[in-house]
KOLTOR-535012 format. One record per residue (C-alpha): residue number from 1; z, x negated, y negated; residue in three letters. Coordinates in nm, 2 decimals, padded with zeros to 4 digits. Layout:
BEGIN
seq:NUM, Z:Z, X:X, Y:Y, type:ALA;
...
END
This chain:
BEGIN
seq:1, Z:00.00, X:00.00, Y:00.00, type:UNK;
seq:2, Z:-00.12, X:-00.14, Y:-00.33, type:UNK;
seq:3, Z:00.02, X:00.06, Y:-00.61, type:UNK;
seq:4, Z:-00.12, X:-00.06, Y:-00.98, type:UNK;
seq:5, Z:00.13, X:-00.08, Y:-01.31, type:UNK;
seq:6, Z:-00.13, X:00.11, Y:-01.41, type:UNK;
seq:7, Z:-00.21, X:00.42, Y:-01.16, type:UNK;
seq:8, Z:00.17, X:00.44, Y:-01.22, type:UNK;
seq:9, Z:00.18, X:00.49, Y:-01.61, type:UNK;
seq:10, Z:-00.11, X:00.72, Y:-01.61, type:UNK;
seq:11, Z:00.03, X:00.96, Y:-01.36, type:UNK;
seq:12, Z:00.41, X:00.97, Y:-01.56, type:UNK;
seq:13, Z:00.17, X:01.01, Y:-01.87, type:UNK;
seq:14, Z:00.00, X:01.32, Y:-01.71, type:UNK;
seq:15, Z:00.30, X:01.43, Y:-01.56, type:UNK;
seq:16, Z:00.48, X:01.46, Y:-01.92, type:UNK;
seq:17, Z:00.19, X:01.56, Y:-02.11, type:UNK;
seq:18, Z:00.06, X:01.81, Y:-01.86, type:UNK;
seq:19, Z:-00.23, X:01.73, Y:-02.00, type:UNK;
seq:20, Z:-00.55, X:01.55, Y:-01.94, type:UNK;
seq:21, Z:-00.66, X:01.51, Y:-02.29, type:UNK;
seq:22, Z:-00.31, X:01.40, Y:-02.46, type:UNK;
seq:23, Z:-00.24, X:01.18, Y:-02.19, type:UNK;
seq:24, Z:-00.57, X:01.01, Y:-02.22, type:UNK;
seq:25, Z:-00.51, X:01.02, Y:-02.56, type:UNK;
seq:26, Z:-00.13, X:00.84, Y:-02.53, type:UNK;
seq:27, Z:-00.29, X:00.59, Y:-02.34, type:UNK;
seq:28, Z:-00.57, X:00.52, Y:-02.56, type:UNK;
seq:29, Z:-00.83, X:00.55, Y:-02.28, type:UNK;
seq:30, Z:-01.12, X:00.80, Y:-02.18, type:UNK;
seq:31, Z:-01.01, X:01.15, Y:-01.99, type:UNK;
seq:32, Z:-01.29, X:00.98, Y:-01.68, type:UNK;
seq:33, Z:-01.05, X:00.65, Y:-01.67, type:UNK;
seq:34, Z:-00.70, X:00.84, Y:-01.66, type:UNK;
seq:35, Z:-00.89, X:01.10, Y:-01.37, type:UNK;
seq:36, Z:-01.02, X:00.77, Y:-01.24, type:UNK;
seq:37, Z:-00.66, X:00.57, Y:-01.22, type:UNK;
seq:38, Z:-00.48, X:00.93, Y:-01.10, type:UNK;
seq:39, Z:-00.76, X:00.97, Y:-00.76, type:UNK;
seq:40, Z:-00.75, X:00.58, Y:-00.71, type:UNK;
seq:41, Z:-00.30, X:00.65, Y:-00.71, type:UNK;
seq:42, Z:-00.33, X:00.98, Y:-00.49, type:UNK;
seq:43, Z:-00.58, X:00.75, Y:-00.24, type:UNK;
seq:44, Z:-00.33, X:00.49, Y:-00.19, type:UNK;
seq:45, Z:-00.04, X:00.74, Y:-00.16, type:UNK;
seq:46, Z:-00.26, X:00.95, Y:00.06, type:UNK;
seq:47, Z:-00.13, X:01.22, Y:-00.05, type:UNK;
seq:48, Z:-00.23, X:01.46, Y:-00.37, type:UNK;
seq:49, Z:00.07, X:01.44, Y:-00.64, type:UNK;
seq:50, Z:-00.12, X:01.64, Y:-00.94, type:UNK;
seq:51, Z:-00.31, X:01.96, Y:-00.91, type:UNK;
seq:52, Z:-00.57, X:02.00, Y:-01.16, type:UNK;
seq:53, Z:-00.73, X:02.31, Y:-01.25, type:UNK;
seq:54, Z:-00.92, X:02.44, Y:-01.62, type:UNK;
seq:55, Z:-00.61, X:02.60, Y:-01.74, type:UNK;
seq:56, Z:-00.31, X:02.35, Y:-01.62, type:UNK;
seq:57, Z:-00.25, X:02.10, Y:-01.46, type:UNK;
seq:58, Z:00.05, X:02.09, Y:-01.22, type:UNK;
seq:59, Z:00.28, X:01.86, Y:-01.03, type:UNK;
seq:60, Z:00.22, X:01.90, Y:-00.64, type:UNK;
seq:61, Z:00.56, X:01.92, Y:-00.46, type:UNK;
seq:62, Z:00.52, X:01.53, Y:-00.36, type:UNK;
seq:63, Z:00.42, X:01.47, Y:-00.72, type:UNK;
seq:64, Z:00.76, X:01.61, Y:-00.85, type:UNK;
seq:65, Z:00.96, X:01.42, Y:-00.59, type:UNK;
seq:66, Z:00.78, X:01.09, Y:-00.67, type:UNK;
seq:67, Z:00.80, X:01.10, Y:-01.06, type:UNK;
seq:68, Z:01.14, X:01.02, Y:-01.11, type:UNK;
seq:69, Z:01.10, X:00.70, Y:-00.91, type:UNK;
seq:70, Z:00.77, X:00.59, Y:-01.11, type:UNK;
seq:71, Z:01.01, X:00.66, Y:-01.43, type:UNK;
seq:72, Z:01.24, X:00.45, Y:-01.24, type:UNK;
seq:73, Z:00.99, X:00.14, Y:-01.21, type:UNK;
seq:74, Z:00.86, X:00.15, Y:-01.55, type:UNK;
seq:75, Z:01.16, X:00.16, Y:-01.69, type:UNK;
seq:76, Z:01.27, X:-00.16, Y:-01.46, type:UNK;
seq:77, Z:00.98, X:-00.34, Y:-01.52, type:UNK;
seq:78, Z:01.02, X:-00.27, Y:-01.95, type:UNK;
seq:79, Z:01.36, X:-00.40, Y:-01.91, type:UNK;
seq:80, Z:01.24, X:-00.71, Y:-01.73, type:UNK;
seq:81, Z:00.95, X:-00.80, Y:-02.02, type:UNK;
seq:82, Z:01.15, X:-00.71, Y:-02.30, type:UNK;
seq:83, Z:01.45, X:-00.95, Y:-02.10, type:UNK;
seq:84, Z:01.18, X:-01.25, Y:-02.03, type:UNK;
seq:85, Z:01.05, X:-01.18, Y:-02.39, type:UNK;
seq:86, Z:01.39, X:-01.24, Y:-02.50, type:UNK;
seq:87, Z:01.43, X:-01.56, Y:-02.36, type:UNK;
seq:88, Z:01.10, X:-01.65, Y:-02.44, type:UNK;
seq:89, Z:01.19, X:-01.59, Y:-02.83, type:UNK;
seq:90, Z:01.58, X:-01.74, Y:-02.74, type:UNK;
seq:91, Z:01.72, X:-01.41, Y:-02.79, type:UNK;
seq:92, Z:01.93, X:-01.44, Y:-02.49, type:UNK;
seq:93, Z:02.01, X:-01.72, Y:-02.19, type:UNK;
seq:94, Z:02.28, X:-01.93, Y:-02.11, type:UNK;
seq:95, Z:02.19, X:-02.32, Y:-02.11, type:UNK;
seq:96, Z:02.43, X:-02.52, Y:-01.93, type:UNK;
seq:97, Z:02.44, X:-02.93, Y:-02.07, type:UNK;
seq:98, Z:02.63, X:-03.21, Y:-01.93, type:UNK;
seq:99, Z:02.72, X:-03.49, Y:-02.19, type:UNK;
seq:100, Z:02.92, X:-03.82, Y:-02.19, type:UNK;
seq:101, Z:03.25, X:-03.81, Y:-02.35, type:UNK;
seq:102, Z:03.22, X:-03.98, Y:-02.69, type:UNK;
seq:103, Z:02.87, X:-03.74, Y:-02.72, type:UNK;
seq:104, Z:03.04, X:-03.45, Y:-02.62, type:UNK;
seq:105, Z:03.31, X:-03.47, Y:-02.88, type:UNK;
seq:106, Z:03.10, X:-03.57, Y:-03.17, type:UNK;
seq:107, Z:02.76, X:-03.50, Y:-03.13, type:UNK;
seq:108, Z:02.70, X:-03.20, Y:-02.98, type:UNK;
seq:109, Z:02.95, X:-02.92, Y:-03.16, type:UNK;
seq:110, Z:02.74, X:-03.00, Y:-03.45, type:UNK;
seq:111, Z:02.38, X:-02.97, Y:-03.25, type:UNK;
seq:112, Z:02.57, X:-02.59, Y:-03.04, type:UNK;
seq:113, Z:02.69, X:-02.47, Y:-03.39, type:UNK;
seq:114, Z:02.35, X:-02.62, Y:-03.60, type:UNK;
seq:115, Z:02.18, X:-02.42, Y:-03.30, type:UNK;
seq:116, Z:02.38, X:-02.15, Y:-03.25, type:UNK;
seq:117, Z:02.32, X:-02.04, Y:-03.62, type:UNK;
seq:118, Z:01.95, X:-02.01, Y:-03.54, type:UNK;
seq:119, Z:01.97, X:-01.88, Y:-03.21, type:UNK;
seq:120, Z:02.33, X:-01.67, Y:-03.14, type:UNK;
seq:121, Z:02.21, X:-01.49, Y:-02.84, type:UNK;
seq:122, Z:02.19, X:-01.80, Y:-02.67, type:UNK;
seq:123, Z:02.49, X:-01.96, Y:-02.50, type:UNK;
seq:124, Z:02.54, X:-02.36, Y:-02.48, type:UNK;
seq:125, Z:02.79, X:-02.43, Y:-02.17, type:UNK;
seq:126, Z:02.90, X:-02.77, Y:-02.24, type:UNK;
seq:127, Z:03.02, X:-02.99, Y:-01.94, type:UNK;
seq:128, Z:03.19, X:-03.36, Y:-02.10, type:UNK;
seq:129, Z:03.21, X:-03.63, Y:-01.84, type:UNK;
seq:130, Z:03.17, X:-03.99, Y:-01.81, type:UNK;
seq:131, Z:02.82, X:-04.15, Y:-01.79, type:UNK;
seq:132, Z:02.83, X:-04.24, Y:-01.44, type:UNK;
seq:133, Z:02.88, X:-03.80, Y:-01.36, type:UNK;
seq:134, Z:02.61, X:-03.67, Y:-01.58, type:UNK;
seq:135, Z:02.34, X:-03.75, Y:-01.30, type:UNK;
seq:136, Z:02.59, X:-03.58, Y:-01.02, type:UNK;
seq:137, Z:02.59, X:-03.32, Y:-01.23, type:UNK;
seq:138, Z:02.24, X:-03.28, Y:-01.31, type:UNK;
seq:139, Z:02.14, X:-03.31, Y:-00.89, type:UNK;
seq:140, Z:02.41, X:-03.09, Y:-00.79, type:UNK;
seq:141, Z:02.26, X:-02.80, Y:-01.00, type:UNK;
seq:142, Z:02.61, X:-02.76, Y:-01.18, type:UNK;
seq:143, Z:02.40, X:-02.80, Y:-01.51, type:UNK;
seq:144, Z:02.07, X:-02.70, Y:-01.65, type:UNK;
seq:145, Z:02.03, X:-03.08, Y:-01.80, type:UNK;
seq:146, Z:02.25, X:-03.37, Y:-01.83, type:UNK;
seq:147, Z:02.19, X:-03.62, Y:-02.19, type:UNK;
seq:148, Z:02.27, X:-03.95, Y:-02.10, type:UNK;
seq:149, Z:02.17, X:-04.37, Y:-02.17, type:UNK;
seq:150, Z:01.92, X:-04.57, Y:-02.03, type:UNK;
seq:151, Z:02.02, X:-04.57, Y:-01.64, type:UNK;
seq:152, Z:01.88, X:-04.58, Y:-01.27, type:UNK;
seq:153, Z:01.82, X:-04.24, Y:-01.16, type:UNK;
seq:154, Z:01.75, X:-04.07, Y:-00.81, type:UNK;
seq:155, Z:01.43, X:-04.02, Y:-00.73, type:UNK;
seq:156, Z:01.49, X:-03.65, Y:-00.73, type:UNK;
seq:157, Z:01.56, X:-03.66, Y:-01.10, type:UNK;
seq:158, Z:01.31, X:-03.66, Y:-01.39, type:UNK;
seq:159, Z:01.38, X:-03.80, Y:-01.73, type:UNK;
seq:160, Z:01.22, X:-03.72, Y:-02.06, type:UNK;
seq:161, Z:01.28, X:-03.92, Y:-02.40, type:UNK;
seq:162, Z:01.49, X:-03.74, Y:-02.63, type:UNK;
seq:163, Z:01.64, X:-04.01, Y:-02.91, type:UNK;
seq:164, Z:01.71, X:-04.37, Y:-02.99, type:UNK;
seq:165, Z:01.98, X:-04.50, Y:-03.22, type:UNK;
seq:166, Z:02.06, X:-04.87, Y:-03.34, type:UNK;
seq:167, Z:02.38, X:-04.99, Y:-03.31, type:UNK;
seq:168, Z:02.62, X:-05.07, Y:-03.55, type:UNK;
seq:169, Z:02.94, X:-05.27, Y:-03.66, type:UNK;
seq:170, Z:03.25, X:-05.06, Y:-03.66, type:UNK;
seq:171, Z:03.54, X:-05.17, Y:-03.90, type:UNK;
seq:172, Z:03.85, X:-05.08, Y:-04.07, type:UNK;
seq:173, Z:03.78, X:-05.01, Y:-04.44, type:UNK;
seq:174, Z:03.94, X:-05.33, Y:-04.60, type:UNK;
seq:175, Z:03.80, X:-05.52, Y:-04.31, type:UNK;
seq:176, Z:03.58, X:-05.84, Y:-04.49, type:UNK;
seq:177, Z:03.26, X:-05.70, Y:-04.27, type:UNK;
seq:178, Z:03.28, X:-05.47, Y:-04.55, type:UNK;
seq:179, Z:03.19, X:-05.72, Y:-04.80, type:UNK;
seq:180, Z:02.90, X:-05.82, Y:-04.65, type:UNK;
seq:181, Z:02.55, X:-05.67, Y:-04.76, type:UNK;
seq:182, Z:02.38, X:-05.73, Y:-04.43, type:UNK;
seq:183, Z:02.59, X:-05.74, Y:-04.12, type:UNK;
seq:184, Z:02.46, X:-05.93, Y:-03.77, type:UNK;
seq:185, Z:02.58, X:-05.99, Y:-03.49, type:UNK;
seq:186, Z:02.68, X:-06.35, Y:-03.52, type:UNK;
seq:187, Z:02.94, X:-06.21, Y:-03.76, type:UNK;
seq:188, Z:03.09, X:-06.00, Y:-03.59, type:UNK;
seq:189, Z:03.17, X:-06.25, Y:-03.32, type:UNK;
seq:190, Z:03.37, X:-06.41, Y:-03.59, type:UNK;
seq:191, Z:03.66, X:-06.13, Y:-03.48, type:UNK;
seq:192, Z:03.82, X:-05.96, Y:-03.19, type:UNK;
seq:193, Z:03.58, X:-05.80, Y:-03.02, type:UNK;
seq:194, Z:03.69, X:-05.42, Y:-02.81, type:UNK;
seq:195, Z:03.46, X:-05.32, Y:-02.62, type:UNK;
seq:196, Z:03.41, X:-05.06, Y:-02.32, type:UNK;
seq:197, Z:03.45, X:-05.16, Y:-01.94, type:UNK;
seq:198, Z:03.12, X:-05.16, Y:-01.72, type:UNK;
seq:199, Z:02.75, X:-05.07, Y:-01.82, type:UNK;
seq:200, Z:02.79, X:-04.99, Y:-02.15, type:UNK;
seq:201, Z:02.87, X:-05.40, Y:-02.22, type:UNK;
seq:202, Z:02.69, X:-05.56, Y:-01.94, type:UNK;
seq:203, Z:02.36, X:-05.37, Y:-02.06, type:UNK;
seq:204, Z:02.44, X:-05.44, Y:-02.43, type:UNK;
seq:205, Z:02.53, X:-05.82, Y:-02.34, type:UNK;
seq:206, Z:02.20, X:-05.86, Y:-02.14, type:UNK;
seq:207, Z:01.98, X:-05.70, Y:-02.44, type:UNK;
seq:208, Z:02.16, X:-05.92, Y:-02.69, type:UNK;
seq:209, Z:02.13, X:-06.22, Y:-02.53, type:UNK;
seq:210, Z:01.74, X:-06.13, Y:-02.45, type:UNK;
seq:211, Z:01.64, X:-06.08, Y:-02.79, type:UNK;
seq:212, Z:01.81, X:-06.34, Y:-02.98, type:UNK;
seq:213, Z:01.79, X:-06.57, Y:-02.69, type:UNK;
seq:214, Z:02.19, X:-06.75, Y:-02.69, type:UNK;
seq:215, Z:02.41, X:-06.47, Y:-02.83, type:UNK;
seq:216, Z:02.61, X:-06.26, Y:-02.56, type:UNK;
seq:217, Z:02.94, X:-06.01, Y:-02.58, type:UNK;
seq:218, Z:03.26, X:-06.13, Y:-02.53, type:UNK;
seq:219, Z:03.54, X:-05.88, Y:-02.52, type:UNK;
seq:220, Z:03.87, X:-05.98, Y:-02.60, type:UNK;
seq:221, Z:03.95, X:-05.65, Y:-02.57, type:UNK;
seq:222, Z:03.76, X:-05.40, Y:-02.30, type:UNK;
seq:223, Z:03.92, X:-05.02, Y:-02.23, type:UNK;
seq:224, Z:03.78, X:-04.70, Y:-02.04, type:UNK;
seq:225, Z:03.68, X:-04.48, Y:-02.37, type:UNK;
seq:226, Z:03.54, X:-04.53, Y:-02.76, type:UNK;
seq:227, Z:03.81, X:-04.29, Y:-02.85, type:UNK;
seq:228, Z:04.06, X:-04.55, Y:-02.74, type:UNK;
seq:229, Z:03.83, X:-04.87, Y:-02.87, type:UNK;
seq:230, Z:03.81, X:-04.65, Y:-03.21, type:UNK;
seq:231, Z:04.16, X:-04.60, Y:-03.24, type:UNK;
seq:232, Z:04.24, X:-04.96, Y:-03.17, type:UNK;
seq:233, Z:04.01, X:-05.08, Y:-03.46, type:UNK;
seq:234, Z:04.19, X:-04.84, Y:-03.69, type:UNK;
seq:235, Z:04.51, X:-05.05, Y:-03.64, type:UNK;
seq:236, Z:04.36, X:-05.32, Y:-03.73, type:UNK;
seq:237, Z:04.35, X:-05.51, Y:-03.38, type:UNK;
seq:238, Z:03.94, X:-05.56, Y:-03.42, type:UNK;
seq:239, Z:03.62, X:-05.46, Y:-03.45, type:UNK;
seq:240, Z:03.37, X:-05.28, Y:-03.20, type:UNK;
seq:241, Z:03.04, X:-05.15, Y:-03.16, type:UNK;
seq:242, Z:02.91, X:-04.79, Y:-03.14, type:UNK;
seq:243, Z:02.64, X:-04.58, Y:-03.19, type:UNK;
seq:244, Z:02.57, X:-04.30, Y:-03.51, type:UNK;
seq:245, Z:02.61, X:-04.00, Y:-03.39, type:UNK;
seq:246, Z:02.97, X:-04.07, Y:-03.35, type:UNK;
seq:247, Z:02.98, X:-04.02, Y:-03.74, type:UNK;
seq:248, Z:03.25, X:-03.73, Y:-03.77, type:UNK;
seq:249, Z:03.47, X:-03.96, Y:-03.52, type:UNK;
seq:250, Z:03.49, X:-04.24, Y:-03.72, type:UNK;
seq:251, Z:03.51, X:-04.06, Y:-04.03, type:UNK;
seq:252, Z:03.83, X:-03.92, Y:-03.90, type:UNK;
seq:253, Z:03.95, X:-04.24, Y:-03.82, type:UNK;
seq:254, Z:03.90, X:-04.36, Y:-04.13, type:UNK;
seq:255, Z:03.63, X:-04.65, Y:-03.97, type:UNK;
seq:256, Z:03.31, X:-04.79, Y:-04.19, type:UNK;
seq:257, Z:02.97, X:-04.90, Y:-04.01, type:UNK;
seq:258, Z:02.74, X:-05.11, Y:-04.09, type:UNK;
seq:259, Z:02.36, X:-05.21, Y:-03.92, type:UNK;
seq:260, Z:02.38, X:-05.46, Y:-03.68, type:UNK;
seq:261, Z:02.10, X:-05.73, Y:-03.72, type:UNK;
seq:262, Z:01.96, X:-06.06, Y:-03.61, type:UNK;
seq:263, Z:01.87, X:-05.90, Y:-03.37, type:UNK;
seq:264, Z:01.85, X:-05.52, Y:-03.46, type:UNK;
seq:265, Z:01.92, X:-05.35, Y:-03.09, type:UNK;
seq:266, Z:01.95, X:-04.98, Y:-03.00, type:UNK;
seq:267, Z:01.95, X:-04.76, Y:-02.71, type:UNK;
seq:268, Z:01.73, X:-04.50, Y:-02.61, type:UNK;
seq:269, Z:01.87, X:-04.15, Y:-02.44, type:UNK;
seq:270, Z:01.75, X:-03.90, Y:-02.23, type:UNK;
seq:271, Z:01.69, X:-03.54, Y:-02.10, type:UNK;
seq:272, Z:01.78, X:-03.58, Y:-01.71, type:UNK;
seq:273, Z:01.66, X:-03.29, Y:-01.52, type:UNK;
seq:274, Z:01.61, X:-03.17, Y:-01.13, type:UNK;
seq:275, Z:01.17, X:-03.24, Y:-01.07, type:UNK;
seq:276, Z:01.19, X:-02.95, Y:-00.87, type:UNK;
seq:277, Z:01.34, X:-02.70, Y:-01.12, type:UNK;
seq:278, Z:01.15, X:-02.67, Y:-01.42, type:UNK;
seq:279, Z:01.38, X:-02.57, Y:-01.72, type:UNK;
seq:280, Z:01.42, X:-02.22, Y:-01.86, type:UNK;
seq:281, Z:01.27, X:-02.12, Y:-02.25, type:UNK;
seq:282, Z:01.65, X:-02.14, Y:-02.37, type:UNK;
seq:283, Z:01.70, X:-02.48, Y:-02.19, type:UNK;
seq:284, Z:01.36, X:-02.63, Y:-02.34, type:UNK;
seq:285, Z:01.46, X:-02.49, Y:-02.69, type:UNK;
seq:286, Z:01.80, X:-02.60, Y:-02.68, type:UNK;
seq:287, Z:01.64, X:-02.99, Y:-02.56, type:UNK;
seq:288, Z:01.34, X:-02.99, Y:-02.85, type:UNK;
seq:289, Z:01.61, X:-02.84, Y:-03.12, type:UNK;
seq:290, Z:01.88, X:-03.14, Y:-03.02, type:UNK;
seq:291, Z:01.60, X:-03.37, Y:-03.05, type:UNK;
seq:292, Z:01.47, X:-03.26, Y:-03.43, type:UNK;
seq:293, Z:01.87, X:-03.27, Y:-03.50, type:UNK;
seq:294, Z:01.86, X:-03.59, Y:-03.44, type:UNK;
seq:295, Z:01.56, X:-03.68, Y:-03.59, type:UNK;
seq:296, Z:01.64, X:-03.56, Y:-03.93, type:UNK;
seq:297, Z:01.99, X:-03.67, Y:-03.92, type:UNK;
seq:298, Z:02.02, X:-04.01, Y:-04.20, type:UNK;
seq:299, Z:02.26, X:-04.23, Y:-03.96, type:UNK;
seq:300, Z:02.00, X:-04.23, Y:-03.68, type:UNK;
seq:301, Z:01.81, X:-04.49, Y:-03.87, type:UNK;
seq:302, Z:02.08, X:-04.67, Y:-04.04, type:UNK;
seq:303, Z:02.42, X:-04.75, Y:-04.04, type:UNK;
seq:304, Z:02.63, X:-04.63, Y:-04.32, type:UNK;
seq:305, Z:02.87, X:-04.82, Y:-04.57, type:UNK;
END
């Protein structure tokens, strides 16, 4: 049985016109079409549903049993455009993001609430975690996307380019980095360096020492989180590194930047999705907004005094 969307919406128009001529009319096709669409419906049913006659035209007894549950599947269908529509136009979904920590915390309440303005019918789940349990996170299906640094994925994972940022020198305000118009990185070896255990400084040492071809990091200090190497600098027991969209965290610590040069390095983050499961409307819109936020945000491209 092969019922058409359309056999079915010309037999409830016929039905509640009772007419030929105003349902052909409703439909905004020829009286031969509609009579055309209503035979081709009674064929596959095999069964007449409308009697026709010059005066009237009339409802068989299957016809009235059967219209309620044509009403029933339009209707159903409607509801499932006007729902996919929705989420087409991010009127409505739920997008589900895993983050690293430092991200979580800064970044992204100011990419949910910038978005969140602009769309409101669509939800942002946020999952914060460390780096090393975005991808878990991502292949277990717990999330739509993970955001995360330059790693080795599965092979089951796809990544897409969503932002770079440079580093920069973090330092207490009356800290002498301050002074300086131009800060590198051979000066801010000149102090206590806190730094973060694992990737985060073994990538950052090997990219250092690859472009400038002798420097390298050497932590006198190395802890789990920024939040902790942040605070630490705020008492005065160093300086560190970070990255710019940690802006409203160092602002509330009361920290300073500057651009590290000589060499100028930054690191590139990404989208980390499943290959096999293609993301939703709300989940692309909510990865292509996060990456013009960033884009037009001033501290992506430099560091700030």
């Amino acid at each position: 049985m092969n019922v058409t969307l359309r056999q079915l919406r010309a037999f409830v128009a016929v039905a509640k016109a009772a007419s030929f001529t105003e349902a052909a009319s409703r439909l905004h096709i020829t009286q031969s079409a509609l009579s055309g669409l209503i035979k081709e419906l009674e064929h596959v049913l095999g069964v007449q549903v409308i009697y026709r006659s010059t005066r009237k035209v009339q409802l068989s007894e299957v016809g009235s049993e059967f219209l309620p549950l044509a009403v029933r599947i339009l209707q159903d269908l409607d509801e499932a455009f006007h729902a996919i529509h929705d989420l087409k136009a991010l009127k409505s979904g739920v997008v589900r993001v895993a983050a690293p920590q430092l991200m979580a915390c800064t970044l992204m309440p100011e990419v949910i609430a910038a978005f969140n303005r602009q769309y409101p019918g669509v939800q942002i789940r946020l999952s914060d975690c460390a780096v090393e349990a975005v991808q878990s996170k991502v292949h277990s299906g717990e999330v739509d996307f993970g955001i995360g640094p330059e790693r080795d994925v599965s092979h089951e994972i796809a990544t897409h380019s969503l932002f770079e940022m440079p580093f920069v020198a973090v330092f207490p305000l009356d800290h002498p980095l301050g002074k300086l118009k131009r800060v590198t990185w051979a000066d801010l070896s000149r102090y206590p360096l806190i730094s973060l255990q694992g990737e985060y400084t073994q990538i950052l040492s090997a990219d250092l020492h690859a472009a400038s071809g002798s420097l390298t990091l050497s932590p006198d200090i190395e802890v789990t989180f920024m939040t902790t190497a942040l605070s630490m600098v705020n008492a005065g027991l160093g300086v560190t590194t970070c990255l710019p969209y940690a802006t409203s965290l160092l602002d509330l610590y009361g920290l300073q930047t500057r651009l590290l040069l000589a060499p100028k390095l930054s690191r590139k983050f990404y989208l980390l999705a499943k290959k096999e499961r293609p993301l939703s409307p709300a989940a692309q819109g909510v990865a292509d907004f996060m990456r013009g936020y960033v884009t037009r945000q001033k501290w992506n491209s430099r560091g700030r005094a």
